[in-house]
MOPAC internal coordinates of N, CA, C and O (Angstrom, degrees):
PM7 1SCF
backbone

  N    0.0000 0     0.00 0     0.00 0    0    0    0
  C    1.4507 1     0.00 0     0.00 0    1    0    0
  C    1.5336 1   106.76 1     0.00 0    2    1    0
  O    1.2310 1   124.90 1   -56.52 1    3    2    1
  N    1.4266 1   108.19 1   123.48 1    3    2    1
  C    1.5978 1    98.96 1  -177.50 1    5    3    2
  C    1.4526 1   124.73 1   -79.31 1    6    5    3
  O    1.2310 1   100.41 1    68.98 1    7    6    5
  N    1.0276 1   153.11 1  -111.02 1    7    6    5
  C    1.3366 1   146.06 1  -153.21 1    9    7    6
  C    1.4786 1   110.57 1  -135.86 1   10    9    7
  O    1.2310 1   125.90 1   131.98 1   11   10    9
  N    1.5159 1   106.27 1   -48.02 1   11   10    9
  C    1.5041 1   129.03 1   173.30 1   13   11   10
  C    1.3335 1   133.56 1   -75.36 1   14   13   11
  O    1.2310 1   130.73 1   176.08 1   15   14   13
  N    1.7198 1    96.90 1    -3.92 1   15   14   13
  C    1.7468 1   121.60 1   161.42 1   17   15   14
  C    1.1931 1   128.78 1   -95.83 1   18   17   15
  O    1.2310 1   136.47 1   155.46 1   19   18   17
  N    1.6865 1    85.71 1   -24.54 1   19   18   17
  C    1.8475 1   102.45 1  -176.11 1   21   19   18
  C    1.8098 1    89.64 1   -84.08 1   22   21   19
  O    1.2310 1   108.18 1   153.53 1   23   22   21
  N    1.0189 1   139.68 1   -26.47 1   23   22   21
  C    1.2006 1   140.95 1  -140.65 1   25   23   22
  C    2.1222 1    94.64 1   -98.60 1   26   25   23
  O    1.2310 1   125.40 1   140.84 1   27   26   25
  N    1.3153 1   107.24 1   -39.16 1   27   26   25
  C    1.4170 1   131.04 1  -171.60 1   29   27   26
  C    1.5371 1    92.35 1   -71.14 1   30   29   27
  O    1.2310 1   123.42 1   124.39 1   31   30   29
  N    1.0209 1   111.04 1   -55.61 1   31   30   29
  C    1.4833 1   116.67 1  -162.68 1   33   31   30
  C    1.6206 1   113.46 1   -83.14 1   34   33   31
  O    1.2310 1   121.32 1  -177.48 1   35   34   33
  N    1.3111 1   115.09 1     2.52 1   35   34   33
  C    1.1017 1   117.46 1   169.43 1   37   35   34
  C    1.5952 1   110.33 1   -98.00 1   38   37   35
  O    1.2310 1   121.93 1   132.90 1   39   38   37
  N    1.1926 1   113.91 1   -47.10 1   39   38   37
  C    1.8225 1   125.15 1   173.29 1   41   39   38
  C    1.4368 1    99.89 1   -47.78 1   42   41   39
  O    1.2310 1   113.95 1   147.39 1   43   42   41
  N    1.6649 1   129.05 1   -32.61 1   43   42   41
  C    1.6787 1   140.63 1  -154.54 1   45   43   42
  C    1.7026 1    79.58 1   -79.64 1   46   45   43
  O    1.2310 1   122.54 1   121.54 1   47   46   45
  N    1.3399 1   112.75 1   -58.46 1   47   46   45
  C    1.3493 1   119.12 1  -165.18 1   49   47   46
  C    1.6735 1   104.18 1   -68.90 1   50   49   47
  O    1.2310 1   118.52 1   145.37 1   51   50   49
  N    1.1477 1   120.43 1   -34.63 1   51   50   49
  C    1.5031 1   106.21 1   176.75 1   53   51   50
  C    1.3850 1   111.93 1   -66.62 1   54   53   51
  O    1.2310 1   118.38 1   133.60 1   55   54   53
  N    1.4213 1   120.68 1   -46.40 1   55   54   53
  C    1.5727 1   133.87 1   172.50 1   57   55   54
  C    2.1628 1    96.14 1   -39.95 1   58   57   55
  O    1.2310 1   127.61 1   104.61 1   59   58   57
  N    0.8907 1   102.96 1   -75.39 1   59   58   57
  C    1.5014 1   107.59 1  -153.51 1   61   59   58
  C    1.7376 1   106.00 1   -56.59 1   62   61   59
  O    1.2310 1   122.19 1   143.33 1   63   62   61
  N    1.7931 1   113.41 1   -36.67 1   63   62   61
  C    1.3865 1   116.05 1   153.33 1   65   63   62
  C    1.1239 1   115.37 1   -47.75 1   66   65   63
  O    1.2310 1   110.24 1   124.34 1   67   66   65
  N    1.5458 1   135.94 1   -55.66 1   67   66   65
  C    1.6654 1   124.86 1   178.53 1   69   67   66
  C    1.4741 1   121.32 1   -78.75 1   70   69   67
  O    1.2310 1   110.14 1   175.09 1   71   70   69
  N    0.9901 1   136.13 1    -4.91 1   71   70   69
  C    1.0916 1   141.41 1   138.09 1   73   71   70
  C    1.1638 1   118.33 1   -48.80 1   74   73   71
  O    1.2310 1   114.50 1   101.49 1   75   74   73
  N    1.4236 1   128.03 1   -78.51 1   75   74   73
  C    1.5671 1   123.17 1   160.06 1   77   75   74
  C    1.5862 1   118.20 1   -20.05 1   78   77   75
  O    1.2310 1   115.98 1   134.41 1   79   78   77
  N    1.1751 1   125.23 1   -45.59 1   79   78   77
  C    1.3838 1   127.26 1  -178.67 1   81   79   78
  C    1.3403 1   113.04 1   -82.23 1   82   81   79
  O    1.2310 1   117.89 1   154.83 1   83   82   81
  N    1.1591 1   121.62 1   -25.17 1   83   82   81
  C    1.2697 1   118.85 1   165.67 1   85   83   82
  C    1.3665 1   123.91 1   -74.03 1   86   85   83
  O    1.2310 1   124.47 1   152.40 1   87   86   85
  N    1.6020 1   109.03 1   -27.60 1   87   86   85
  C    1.3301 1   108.35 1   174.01 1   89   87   86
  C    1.8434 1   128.71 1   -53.76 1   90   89   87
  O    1.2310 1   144.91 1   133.12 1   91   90   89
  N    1.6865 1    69.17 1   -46.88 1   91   90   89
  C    2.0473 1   100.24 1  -173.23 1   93   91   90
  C    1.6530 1   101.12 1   -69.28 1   94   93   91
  O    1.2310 1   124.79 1   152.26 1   95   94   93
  N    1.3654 1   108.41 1   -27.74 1   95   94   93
  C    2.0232 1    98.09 1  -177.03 1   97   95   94
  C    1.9974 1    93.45 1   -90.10 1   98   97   95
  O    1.2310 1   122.33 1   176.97 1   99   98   97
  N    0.8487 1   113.15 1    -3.03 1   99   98   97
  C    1.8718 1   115.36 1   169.17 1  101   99   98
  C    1.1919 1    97.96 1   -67.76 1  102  101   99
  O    1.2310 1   119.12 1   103.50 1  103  102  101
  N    1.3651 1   119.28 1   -76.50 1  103  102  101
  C    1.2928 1   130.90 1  -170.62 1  105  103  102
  C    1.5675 1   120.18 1   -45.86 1  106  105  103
  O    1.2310 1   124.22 1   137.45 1  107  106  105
  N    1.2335 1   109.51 1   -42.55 1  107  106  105
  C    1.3505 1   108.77 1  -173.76 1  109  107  106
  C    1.5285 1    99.00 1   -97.75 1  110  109  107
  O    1.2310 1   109.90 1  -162.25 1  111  110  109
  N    1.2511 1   136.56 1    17.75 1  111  110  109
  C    1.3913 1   125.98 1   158.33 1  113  111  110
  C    1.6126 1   104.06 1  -123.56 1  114  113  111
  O    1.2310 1   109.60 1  -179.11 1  115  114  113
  N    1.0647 1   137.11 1     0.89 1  115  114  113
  C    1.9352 1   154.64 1  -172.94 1  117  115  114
  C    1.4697 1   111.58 1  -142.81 1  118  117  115
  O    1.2310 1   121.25 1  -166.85 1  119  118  117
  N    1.3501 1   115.21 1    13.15 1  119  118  117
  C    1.6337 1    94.74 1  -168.81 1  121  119  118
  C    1.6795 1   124.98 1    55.08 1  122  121  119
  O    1.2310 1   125.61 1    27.71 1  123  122  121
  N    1.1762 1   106.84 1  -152.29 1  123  122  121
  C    1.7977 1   117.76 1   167.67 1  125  123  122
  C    1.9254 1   106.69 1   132.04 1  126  125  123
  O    1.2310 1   128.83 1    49.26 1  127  126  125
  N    0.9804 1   100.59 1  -130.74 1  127  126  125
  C    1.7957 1   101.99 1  -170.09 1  129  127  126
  C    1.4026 1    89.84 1   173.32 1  130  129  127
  O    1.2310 1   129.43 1    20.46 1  131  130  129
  N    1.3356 1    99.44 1  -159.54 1  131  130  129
  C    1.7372 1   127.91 1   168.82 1  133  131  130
  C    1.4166 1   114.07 1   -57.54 1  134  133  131
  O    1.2310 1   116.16 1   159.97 1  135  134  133
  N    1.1470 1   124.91 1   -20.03 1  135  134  133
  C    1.3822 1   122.88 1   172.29 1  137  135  134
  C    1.5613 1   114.79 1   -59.40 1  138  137  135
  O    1.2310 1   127.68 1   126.31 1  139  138  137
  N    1.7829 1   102.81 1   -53.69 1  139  138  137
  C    1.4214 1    97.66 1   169.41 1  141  139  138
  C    1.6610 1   123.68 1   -54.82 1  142  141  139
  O    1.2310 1   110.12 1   155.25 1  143  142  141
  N    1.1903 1   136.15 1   -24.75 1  143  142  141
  C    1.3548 1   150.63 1   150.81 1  145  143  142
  C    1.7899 1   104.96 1   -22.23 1  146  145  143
  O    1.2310 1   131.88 1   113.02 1  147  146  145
  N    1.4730 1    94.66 1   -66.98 1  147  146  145
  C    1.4695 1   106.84 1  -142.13 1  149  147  146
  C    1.6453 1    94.14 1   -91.13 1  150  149  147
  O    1.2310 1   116.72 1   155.18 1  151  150  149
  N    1.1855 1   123.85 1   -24.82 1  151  150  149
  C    1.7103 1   121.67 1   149.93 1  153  151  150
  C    1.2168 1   121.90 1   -50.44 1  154  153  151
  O    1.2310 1   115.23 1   139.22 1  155  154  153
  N    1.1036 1   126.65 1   -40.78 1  155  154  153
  C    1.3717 1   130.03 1  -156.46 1  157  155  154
  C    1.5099 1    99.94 1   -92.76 1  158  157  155
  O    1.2310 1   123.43 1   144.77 1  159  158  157
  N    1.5605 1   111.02 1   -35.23 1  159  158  157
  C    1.5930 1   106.70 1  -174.21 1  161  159  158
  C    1.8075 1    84.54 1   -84.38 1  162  161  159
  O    1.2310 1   109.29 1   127.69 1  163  162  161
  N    1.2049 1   137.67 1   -52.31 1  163  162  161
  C    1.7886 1   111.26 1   177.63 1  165  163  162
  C    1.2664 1   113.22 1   -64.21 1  166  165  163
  O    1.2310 1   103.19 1  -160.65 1  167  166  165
  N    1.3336 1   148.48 1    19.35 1  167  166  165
  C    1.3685 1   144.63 1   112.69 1  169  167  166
  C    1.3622 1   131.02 1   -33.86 1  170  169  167
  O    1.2310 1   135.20 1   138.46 1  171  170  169
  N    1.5482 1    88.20 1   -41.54 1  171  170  169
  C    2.0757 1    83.33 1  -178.27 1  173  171  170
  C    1.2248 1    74.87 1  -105.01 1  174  173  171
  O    1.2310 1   101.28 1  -159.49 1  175  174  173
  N    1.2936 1   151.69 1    20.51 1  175  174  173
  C    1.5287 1   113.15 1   179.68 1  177  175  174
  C    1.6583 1    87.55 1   -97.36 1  178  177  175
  O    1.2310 1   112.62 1   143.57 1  179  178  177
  N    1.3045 1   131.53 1   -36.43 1  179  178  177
  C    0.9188 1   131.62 1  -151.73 1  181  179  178
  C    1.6886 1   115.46 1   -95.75 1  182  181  179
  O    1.2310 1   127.45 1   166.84 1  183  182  181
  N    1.4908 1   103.27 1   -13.16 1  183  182  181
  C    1.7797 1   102.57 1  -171.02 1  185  183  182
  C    1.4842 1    78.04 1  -123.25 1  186  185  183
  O    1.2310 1   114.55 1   107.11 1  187  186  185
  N    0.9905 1   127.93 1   -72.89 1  187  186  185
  C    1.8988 1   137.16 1  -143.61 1  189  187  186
  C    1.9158 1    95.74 1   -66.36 1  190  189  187
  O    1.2310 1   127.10 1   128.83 1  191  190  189
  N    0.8740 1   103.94 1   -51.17 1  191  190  189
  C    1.8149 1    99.96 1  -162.12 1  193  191  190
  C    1.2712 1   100.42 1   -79.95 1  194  193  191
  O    1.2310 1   103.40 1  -178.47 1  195  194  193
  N    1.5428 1   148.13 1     1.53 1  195  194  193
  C    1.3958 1   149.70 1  -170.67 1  197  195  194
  C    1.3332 1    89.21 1   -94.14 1  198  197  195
  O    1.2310 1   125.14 1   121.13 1  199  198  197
  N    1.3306 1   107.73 1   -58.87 1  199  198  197
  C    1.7204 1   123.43 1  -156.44 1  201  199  198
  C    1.8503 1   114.44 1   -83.46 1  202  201  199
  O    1.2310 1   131.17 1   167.00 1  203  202  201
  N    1.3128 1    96.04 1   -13.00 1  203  202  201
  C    1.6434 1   104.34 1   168.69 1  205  203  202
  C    1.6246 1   105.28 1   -92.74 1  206  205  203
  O    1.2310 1   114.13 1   136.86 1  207  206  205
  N    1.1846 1   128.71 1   -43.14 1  207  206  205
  C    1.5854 1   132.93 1   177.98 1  209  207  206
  C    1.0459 1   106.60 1   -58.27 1  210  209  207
  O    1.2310 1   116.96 1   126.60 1  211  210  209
  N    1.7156 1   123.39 1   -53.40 1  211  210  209
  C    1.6696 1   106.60 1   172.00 1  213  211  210
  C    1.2925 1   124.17 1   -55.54 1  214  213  211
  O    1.2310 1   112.84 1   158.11 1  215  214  213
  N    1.1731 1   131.13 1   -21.89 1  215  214  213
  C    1.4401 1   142.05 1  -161.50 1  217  215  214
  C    1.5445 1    82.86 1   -80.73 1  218  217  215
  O    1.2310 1   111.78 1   101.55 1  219  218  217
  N    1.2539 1   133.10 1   -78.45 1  219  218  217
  C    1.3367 1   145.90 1   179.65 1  221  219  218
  C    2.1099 1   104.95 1   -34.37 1  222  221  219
  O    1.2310 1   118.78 1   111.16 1  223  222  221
  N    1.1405 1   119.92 1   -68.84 1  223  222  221
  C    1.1861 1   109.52 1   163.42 1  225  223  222
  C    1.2389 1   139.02 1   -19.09 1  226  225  223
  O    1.2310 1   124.73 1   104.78 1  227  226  225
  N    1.6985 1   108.52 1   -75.22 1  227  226  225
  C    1.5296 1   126.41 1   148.20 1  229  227  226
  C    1.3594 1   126.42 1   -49.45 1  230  229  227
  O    1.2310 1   121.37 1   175.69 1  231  230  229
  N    1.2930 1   114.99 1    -4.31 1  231  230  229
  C    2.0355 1   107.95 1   154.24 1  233  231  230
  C    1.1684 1    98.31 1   115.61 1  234  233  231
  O    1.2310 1   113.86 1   159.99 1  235  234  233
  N    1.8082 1   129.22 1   -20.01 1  235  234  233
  C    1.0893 1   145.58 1  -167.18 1  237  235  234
  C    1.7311 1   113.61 1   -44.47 1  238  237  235
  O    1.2310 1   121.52 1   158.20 1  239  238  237
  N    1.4986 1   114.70 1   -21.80 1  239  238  237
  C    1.4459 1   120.46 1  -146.13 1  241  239  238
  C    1.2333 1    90.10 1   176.32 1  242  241  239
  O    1.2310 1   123.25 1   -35.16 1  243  242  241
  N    2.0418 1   111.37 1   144.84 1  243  242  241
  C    1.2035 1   123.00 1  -175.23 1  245  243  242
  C    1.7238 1   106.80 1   -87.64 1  246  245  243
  O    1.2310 1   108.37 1    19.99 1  247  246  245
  N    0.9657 1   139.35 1  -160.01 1  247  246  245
  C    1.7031 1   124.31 1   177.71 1  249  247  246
  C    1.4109 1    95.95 1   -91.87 1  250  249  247
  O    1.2310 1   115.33 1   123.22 1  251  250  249
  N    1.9515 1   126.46 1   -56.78 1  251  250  249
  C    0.9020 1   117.23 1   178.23 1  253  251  250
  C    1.3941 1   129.84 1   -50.95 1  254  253  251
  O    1.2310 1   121.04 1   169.99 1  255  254  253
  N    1.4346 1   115.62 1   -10.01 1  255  254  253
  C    1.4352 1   123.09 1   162.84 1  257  255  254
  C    1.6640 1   108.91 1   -82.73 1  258  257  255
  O    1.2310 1   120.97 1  -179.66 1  259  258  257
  N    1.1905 1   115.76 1     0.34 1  259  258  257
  C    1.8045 1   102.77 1  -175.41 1  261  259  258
  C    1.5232 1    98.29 1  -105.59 1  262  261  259
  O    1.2310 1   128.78 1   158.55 1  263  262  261
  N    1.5525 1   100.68 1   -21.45 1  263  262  261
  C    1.5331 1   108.81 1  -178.47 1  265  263  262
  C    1.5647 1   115.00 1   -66.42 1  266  265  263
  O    1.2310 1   124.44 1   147.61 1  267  266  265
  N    1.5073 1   109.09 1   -32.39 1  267  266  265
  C    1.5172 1   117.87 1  -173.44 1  269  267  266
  C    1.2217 1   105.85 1   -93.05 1  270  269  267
  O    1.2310 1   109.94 1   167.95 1  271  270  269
  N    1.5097 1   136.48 1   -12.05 1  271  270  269
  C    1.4393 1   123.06 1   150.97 1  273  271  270
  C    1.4829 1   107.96 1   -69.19 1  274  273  271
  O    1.2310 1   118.94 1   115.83 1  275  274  273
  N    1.3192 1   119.63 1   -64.17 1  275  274  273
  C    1.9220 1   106.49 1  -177.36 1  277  275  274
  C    0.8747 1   115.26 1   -44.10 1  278  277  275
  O    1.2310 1   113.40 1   154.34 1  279  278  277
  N    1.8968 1   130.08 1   -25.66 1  279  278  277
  C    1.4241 1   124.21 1   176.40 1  281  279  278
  C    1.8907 1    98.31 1   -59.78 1  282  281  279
  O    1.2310 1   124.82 1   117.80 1  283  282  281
  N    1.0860 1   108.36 1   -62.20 1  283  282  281
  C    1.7622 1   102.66 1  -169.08 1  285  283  282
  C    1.2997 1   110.70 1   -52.85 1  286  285  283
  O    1.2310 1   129.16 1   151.38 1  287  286  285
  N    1.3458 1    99.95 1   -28.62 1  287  286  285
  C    1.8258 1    97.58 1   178.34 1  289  287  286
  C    1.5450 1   119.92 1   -70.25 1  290  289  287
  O    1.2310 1   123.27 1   144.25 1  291  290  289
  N    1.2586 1   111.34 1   -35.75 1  291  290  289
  C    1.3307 1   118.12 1   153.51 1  293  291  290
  C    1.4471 1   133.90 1   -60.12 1  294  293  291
  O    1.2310 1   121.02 1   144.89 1  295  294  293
  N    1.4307 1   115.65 1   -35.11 1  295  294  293
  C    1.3852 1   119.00 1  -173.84 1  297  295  294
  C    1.6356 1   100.48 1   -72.51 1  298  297  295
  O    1.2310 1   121.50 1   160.26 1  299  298  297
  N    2.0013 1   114.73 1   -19.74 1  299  298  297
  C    1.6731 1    99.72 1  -143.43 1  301  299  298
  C    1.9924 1    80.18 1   -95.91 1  302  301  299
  O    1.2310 1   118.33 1  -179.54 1  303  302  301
  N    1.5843 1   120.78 1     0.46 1  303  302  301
  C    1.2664 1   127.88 1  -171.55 1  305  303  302
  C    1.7078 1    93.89 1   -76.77 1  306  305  303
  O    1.2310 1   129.91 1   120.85 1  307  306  305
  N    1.6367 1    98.50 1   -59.15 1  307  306  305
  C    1.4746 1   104.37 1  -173.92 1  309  307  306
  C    1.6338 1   109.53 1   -45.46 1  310  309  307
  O    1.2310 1   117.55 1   122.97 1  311  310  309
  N    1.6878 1   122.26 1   -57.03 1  311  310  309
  C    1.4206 1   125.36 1  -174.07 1  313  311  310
  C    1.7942 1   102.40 1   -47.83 1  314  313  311
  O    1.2310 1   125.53 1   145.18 1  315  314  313
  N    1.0762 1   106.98 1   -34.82 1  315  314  313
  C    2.1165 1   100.33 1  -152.40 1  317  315  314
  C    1.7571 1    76.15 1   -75.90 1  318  317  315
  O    1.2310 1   111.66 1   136.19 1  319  318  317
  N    1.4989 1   133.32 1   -43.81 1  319  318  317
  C    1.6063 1   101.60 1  -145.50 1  321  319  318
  C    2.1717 1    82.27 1   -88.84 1  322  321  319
  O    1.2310 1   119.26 1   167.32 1  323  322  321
  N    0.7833 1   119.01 1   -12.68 1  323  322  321
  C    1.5256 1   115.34 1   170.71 1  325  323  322
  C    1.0348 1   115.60 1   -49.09 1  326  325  323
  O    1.2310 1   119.86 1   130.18 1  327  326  325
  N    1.9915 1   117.87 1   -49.82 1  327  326  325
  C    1.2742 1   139.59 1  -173.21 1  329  327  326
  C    1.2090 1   103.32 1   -81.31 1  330  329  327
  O    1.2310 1    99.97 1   165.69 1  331  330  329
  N    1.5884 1   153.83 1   -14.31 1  331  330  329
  C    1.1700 1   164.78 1   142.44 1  333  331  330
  C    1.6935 1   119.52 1   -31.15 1  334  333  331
  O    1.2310 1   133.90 1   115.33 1  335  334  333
  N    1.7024 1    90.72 1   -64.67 1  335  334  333
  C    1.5151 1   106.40 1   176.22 1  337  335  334
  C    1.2954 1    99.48 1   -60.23 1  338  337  335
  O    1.2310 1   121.47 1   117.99 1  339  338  337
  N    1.5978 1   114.79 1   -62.01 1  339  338  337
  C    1.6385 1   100.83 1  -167.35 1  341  339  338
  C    1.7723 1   112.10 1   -46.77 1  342  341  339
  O    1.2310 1   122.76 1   144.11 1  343  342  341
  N    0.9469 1   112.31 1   -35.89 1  343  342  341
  C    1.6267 1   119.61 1   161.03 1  345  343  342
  C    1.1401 1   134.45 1   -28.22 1  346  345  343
  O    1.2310 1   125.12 1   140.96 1  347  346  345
  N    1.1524 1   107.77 1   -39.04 1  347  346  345
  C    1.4705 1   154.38 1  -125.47 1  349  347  346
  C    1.7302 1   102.38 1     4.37 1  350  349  347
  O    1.2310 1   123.86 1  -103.79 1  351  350  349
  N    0.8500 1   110.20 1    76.21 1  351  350  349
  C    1.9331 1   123.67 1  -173.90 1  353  351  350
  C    1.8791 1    97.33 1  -114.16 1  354  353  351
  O    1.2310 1   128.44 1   149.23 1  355  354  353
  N    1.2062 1   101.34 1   -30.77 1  355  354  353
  C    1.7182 1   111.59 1   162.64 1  357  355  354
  C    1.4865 1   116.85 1   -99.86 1  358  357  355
  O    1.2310 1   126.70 1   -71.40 1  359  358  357
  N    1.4929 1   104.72 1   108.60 1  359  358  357
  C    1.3162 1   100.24 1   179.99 1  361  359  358
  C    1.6379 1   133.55 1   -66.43 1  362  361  359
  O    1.2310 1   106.46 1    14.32 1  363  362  361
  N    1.3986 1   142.77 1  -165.68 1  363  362  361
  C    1.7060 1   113.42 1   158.03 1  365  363  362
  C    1.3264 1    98.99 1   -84.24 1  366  365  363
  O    1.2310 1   106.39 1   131.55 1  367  366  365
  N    1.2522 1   142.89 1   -48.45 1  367  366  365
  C    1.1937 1   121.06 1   175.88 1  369  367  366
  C    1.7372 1   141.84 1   -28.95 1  370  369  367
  O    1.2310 1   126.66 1   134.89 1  371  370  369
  N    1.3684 1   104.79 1   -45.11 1  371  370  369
  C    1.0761 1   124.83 1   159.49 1  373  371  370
  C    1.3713 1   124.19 1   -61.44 1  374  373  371
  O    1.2310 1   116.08 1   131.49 1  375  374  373
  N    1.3407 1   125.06 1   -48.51 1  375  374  373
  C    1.5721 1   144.43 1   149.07 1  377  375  374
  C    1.6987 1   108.38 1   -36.32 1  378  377  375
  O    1.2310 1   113.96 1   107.17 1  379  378  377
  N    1.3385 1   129.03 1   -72.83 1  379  378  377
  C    0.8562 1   129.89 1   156.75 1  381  379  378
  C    1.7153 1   132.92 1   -33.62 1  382  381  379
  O    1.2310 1   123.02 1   146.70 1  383  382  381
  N    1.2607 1   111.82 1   -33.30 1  383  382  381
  C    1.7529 1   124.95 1   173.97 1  385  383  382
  C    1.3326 1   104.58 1   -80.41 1  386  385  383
  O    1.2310 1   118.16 1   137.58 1  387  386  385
  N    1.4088 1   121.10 1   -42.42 1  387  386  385
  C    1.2402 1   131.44 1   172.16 1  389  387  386
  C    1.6727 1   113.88 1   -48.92 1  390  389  387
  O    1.2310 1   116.39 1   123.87 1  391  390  389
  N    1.3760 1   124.46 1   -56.13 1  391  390  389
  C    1.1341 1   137.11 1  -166.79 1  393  391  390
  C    1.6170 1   100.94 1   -57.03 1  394  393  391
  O    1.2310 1   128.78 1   140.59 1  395  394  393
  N    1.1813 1   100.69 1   -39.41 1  395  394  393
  C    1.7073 1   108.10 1  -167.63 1  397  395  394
  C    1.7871 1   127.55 1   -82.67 1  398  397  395
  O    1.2310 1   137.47 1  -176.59 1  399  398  397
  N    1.5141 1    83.76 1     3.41 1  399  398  397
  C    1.3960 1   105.62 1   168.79 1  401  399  398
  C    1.2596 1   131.21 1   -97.39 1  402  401  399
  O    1.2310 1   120.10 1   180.00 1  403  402  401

């Protein structure tokens, strides 16, 4: 991966960190639930994972390198509904409905 991918993919990663924080200061000034969860992960599903796969297509990135960004993109999904509960703005019920999806 050359320099100017590593460089892209770090700004991708700052984007998807402030997003996360924006989610969690929503919540704690609007409430919300699992919905905020499931926005935020069709956020990257919808801007971040289009625009990282092309990169990967075009030679930009190996797959197992596209795999270890969706991993962070996933892990930073797992932290916000974690940071929810601690909130408790996600109930267990909701947590629980979630799981089963």
């Amino acid at each position: 991966m050359d320099e100017d991918v590593k460089r892209e993919l770090d700004s991708l990663r700052t984007m998807v960190l402030a997003w996360k924080e924006s989610y969690v200061k929503l919540a704690g000034e609007e409430g919300g639930g699992e919905y905020l969860v499931k926005e935020y992960s069709a956020e990257i599903d919808e801007f971040v994972f289009p625009y990282v796969y092309k990169i990967m297509k075009l030679g930009g990135m190996e797959l197992w390198e596209l795999q270890d960004f969706m991993n962070f993109c996933q892990h930073q999904t797992q932290e916000l509904r974690e940071a929810l509960m601690e909130m408790e703005v996600i109930s267990e019920k909701e947590e629980s409905d979630a799981r089963k999806v």
